[in-house]
C-alpha positions as CSV (number, residue, x, y, z in Angstrom):
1,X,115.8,17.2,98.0
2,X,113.3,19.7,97.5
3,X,113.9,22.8,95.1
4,X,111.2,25.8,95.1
5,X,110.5,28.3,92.3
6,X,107.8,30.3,91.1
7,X,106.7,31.9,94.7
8,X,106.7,28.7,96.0
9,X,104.2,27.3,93.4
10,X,106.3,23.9,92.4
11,X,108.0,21.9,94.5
12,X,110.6,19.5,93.5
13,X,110.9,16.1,95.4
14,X,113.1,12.8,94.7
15,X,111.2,9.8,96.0
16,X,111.1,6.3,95.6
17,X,107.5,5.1,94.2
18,X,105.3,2.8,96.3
19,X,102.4,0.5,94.7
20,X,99.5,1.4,91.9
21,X,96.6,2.7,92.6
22,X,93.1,1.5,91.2
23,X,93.5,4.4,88.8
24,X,96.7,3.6,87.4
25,X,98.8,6.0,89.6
26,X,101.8,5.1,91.4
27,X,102.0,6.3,95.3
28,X,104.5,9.0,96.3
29,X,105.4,9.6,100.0
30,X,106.6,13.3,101.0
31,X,107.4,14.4,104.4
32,X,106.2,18.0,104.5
33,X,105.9,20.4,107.7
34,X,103.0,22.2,108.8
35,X,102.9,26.2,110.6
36,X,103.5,24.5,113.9
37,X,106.9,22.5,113.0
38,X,105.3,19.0,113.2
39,X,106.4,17.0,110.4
40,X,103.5,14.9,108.4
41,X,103.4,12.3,106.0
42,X,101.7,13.4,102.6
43,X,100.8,10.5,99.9
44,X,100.3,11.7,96.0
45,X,99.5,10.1,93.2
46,X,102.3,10.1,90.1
47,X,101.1,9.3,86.8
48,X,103.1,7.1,84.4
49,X,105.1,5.4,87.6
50,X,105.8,2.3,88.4
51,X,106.7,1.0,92.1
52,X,109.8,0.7,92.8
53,X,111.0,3.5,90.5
54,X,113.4,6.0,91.7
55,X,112.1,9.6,90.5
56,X,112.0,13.3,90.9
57,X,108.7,14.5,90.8
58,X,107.4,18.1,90.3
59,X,104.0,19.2,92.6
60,X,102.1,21.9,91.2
61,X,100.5,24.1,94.1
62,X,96.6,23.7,93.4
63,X,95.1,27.3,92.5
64,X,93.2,29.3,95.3
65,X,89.9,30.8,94.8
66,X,90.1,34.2,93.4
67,X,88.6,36.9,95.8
68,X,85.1,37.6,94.5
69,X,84.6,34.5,93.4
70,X,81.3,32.4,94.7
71,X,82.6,29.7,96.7
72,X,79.8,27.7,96.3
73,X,80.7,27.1,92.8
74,X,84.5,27.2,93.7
75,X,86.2,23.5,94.3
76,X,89.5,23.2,95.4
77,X,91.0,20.7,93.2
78,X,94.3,18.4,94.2
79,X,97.4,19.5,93.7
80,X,99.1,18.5,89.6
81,X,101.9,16.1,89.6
82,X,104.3,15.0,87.2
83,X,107.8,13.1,86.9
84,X,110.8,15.5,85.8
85,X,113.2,12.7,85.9
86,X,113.8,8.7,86.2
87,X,116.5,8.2,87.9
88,X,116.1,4.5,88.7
89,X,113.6,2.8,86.1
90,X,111.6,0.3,86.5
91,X,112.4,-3.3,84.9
92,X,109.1,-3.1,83.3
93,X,108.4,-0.1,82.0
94,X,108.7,0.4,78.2
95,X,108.4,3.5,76.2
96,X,104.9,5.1,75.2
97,X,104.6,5.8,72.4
98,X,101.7,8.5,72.6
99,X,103.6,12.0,72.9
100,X,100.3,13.2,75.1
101,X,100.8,9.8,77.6
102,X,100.8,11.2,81.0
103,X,99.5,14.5,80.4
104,X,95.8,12.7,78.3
105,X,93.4,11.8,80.5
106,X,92.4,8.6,78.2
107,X,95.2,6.2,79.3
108,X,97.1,5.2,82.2
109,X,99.5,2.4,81.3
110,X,101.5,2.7,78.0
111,X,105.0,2.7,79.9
112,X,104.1,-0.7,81.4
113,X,104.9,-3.9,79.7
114,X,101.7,-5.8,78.0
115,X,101.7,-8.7,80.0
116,X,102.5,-6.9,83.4
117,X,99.4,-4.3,82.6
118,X,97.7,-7.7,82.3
119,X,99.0,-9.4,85.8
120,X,98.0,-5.8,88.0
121,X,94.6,-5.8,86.4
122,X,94.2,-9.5,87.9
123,X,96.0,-8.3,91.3
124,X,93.2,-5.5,91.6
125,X,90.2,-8.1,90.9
126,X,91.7,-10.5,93.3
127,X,92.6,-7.8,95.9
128,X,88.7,-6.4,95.4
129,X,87.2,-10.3,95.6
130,X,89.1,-10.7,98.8
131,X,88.5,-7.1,100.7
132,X,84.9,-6.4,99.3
133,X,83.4,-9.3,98.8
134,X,84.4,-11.4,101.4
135,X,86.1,-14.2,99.4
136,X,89.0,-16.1,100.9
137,X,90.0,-17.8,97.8
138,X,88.1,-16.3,94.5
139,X,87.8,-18.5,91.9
140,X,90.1,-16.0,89.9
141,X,90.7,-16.6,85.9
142,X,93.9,-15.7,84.4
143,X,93.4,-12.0,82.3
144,X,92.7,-12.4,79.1
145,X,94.5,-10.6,76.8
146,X,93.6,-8.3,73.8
147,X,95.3,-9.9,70.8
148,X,96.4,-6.5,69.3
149,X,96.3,-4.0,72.1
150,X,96.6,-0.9,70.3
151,X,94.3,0.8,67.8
152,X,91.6,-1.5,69.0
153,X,88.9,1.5,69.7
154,X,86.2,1.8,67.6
155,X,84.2,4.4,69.9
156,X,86.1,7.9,70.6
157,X,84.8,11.3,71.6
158,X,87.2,13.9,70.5
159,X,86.8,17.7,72.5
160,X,86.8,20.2,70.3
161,X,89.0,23.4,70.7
162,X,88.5,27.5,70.5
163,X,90.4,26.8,67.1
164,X,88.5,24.2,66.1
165,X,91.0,21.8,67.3
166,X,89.6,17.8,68.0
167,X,91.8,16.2,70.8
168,X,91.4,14.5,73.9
169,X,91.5,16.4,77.3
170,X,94.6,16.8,79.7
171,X,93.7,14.9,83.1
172,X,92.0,17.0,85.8
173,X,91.2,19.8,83.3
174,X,89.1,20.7,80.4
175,X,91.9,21.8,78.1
176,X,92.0,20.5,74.8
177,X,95.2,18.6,74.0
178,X,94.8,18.9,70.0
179,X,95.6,15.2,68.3
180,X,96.0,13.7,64.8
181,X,96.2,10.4,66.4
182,X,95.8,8.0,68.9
183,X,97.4,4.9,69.9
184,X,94.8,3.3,71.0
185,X,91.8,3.9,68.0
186,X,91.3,2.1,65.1
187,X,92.7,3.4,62.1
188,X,89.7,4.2,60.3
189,X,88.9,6.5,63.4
190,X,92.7,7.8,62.6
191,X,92.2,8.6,59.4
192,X,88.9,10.6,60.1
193,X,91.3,12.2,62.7
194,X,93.9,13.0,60.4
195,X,91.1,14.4,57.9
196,X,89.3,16.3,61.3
197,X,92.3,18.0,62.1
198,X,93.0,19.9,58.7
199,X,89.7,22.1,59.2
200,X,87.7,24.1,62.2
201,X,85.4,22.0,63.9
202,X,81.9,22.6,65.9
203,X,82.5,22.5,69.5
204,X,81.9,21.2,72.2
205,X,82.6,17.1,70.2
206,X,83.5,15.2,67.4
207,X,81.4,11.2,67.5
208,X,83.7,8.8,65.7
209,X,82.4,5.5,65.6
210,X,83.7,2.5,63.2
211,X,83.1,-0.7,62.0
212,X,86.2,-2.7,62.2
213,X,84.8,-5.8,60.0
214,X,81.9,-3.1,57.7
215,X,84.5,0.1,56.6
216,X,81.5,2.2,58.2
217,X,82.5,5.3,59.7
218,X,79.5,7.4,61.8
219,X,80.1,10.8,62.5
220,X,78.8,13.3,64.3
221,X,77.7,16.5,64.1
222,X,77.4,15.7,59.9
223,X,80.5,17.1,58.3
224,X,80.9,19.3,55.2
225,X,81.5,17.4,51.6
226,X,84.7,17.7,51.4
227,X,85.2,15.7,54.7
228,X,82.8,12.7,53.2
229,X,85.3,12.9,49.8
230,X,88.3,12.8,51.7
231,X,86.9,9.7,53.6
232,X,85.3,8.0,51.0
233,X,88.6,8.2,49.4
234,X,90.4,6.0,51.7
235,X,87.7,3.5,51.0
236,X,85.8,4.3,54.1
237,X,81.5,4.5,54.1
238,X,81.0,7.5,55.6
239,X,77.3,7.5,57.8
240,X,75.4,10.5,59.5
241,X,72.8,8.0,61.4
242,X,73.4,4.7,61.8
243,X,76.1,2.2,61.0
244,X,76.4,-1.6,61.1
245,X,79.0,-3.5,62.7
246,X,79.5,-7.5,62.5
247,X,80.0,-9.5,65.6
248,X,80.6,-13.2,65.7
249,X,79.1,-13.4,62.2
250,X,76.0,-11.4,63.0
251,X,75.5,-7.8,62.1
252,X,74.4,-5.4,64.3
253,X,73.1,-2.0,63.2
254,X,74.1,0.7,65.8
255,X,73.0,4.6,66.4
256,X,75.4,7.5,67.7
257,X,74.0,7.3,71.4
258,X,73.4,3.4,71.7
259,X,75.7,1.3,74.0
260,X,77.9,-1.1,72.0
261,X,81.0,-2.9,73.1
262,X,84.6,-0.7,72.4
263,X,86.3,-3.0,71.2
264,X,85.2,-5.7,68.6
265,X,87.6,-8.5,69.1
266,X,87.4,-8.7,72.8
267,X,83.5,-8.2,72.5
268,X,83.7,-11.8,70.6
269,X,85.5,-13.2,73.4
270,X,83.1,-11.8,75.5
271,X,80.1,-13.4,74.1
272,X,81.3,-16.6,74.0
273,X,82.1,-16.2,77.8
274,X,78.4,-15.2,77.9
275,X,76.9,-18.3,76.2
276,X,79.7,-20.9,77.8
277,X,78.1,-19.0,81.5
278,X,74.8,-19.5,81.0
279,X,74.5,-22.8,78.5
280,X,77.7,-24.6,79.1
281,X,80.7,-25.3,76.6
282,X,78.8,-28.2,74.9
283,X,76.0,-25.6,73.6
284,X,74.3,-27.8,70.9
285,X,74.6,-31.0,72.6
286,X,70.6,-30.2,73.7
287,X,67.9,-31.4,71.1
288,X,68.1,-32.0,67.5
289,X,67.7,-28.4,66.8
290,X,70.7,-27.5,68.7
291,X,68.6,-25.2,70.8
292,X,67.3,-25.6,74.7
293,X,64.4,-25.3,75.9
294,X,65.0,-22.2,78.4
295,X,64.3,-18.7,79.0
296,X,67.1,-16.4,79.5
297,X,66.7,-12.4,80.8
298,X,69.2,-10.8,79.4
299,X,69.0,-7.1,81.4
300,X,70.4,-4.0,80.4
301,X,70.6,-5.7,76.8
302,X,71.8,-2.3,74.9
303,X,71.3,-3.2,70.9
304,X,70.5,-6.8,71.7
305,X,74.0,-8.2,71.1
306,X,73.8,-10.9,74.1
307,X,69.8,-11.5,73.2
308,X,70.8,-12.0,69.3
309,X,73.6,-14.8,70.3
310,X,71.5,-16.4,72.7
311,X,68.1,-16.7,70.7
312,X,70.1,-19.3,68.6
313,X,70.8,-21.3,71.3
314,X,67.5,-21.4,74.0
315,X,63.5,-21.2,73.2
316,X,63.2,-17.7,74.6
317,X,64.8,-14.5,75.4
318,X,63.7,-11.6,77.2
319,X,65.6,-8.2,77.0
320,X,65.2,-5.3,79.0
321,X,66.8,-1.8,78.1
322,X,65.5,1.6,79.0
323,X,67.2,3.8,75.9
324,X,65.0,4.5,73.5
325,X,68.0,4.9,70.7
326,X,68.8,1.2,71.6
327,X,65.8,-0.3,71.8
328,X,65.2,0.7,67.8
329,X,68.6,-0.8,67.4
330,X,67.9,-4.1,68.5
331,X,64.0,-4.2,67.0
332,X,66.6,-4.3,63.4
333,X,69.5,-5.9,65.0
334,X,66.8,-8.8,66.5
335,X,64.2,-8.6,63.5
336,X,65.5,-11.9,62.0
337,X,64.3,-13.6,65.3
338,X,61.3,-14.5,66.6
339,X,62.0,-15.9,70.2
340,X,63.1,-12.5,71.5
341,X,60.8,-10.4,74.0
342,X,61.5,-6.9,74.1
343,X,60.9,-5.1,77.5
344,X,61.0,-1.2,77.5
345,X,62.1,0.2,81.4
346,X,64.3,0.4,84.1
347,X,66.1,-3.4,85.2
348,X,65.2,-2.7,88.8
349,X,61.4,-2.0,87.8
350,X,61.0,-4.6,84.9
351,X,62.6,-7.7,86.3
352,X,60.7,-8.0,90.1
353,X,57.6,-8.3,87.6
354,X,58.7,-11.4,85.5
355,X,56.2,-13.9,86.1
356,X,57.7,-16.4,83.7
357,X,60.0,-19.4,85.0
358,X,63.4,-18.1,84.0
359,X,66.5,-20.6,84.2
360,X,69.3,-17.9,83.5
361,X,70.3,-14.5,83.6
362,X,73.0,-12.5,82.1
363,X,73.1,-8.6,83.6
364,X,75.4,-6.4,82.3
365,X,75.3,-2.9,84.5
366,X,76.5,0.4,84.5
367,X,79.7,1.3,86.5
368,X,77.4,1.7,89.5
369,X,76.7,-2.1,89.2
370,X,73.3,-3.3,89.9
371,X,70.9,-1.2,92.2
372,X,69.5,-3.6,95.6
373,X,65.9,-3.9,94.0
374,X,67.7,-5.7,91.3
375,X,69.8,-7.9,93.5
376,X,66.8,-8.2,95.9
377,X,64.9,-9.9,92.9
378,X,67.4,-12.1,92.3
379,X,67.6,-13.6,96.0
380,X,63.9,-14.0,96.2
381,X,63.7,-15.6,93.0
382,X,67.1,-17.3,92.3
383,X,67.3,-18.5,88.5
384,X,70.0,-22.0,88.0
385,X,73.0,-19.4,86.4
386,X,74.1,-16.0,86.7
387,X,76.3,-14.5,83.8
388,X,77.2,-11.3,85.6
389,X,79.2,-8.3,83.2
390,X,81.1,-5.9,84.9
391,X,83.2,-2.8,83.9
392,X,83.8,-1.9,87.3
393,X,85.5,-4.8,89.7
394,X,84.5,-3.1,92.6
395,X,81.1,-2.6,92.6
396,X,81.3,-6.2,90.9
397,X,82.9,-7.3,94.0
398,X,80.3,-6.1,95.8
399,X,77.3,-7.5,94.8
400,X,79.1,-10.5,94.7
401,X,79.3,-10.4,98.4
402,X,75.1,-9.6,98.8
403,X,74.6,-12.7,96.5
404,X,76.9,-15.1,97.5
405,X,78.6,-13.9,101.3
406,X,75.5,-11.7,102.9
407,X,72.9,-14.1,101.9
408,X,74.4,-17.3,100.2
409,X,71.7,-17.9,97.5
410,X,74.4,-18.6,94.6
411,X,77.9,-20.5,94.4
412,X,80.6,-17.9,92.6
413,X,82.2,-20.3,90.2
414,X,84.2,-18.1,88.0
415,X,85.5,-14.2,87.8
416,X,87.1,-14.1,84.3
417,X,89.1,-10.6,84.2
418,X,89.3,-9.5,80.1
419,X,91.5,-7.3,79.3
420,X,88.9,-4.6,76.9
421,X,90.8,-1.7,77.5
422,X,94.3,-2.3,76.7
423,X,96.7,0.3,77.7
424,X,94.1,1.8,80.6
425,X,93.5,0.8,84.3
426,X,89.7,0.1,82.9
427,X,88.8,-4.0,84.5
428,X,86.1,-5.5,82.6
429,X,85.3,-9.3,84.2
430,X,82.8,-11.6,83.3
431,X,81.7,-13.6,86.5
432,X,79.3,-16.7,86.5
433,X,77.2,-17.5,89.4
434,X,74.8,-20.9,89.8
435,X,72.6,-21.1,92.2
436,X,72.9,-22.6,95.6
């Protein structure tokens, strides 16, 4: 069926949806005809699908470039879909409860069931482990799940409005969708949202940061008095600066541009993860002080949260970060400790140089993963284990092929998929390497 309106602008088509795509989007198959008769097969993505779900779907003719307009800056941009109707839903899909979801750029999988979201994100590891890097049979963990997987951010960037309006931004655009909530933030960051949205704010941003376990709220640009009242009210500690945040009973002072995990609770799994990789699940079983005589290199170490939790377990850490605003986080976050070397530079300059005799290594990249001079380094100087931290499974996947298929210097021993971003197509894995 296909229905035509607006001068041929939309299009109308009932199809039946195929699988997900990394993204989150289900596949849609259209035949459409091209100025010469012959028919073609087109595939577009549907947000908020699910396979197997019988739909009509609506396809938005992408803009052309106005005449006049430089087309060097002009970028044709893929054409906006969007389902009209379910006719046929599927078995798991469940109702979001976000009026934005679907239109919001910020999530991807509210109208699938919890545990489902959790089973595709461990599909798309093991699908990655098997067509990038080049393992048969990845030794592939079971997700683990976020324990409350709503309000669980304590990190969000609101866009700001002509009005004044903080929001979130419709996918594929730069229009503001104006919010006073969101599903998935903490409620401290909610109620500052609620508050935010009663007066006009500075564009282009709103910084909202909280402290789940501290009541701190950071925000940024500084807001006007009344703001702070209204906030302070609630019982919130409203910060311009800095603001502390505890983490598996440490506490862990953090600035608006360093890197700290999103969400707290699954950052304690994490770090457990972390110290079971590297040190084993019996961690004090070594020496009467409960600590072992190694050095670990923890790269890309942010605020120090991974060099804090392993200097009470090993003789020496060294951590390497290149941001300046984290690096005078984790001097305070780390000042309680005197095993801790801090390295100021780029991974893939610092750790070719380390002359020391390092036993393990935990690396946790940008989405790019880790650049070759990195990998490179650890190939010509293999430490015992590898705690590797990924938020992207692909390029996870392949450096896991350089270090253990291409040139088999380490033994993959785990991938453990954790589920950090509930309610988004966002993979974070912890994988743990030992050397050949």
């Amino acid at each position: 069926m296909i229905q035509q309106e607006q001068e041929q602008l939309i299009a109308y088509h009932t199809v039946t949806l195929g699988g997900l795509t990394r993204s989150g989007d289900a596949i849609a198959e259209i035949s459409e005809q091209d100025e010469a008769g012959v028919t073609h097969i087109r595939s577009l993505f549907v947000p908020a699908g699910l396979p197997g779900e019988r739909v009509t779907i609506a396809i938005e003719a992408p803009a052309q470039r106005r005449p006049g307009k430089r087309s060097r800056r002009w970028k044709p941009r893929p054409p906006r879909v969007w389902i009209t109707e379910i006719h046929e839903p599927s078995p798991l899909r469940v109702q979001a409860p976000c009026p934005v979801f679907g239109t919001c750029g910020g999530c991807q999988l509210q109208h699938m069931q919890y545990a489902a979201q959790l089973e595709w994100k461990r599909s798309m590891v093991e699908q990655l482990l098997r067509e990038i890097g080049g393992f048969a049979s990845p030794p592939l963990l079971p997700t683990v799940p976020c324990d409350s997987p709503w309000h669980y951010r304590n990190h969000m960037r609101f866009s700001v409005n002509r009005s004044g309006q903080p929001g979130l931004t419709a996918r594929g655009s730069h229009r503001v969708l104006p919010l006073i909530s969101c599903p998935i933030a903490h409620e401290y960051i909610n109620t500052a949202l609620g508050v935010l949205s009663q007066q006009s704010n500075a564009r282009p941003q709103v910084l909202v940061r909280c402290g789940s376990a501290t009541r701190q709220l950071l925000l940024q640009p500084s807001q006007p008095p009344q703001v702070t009242e209204q906030l302070a009210a609630t019982g919130l500690d409203v910060r311009a600066d800095t603001m502390e945040e505890k983490l598996a009973g440490e506490t862990f002072r953090i600035r608006p541009s360093s890197f700290f995990q999103t969400n707290t609770a699954q950052a304690e799994k994490m770090v457990q993860m972390v110290l079971n990789g590297l040190l084993g699940s019996d961690r004090n079983s070594s020496g009467a002080s409960g600590t072992s005589p190694l050095t670990i290199v923890d790269a890309y170490c942010g605020v120090g949260t991974f060099a804090l939790m392993l200097a009470r377990h090993v003789e020496k850490v060294i951590a390497i970060e290149e941001s300046a605003s984290a690096i005078k986080d984790a001097q305070w976050n780390l000042r309680e400790v005197n095993n801790v070397e801090i390295l100021k530079g780029k991974v893939e300059e610092l750790l070719p140089t380390l002359a020391e005799q390092l036993d393990g290594l935990v690396i946790d990249p940008p989405r790019a993963g880790c650049q070759q001079v990195v990998l490179d380094a650890l190939l010509q100087h293999p430490v015992a284990r590898v705690v590797y931290v990924s938020c992207d499974p692909s390029t996870l996947a392949r450096d896991l092929h350089i270090l253990c298929q291409q040139h088999p210097t380490f033994h993959l021993q785990s991938v453990q998929p954790l589920d950090m971003f509930p309610q988004t197509a966002h993979i974070e894995c912890v994988a743990v390497l030992e050397r050949v």
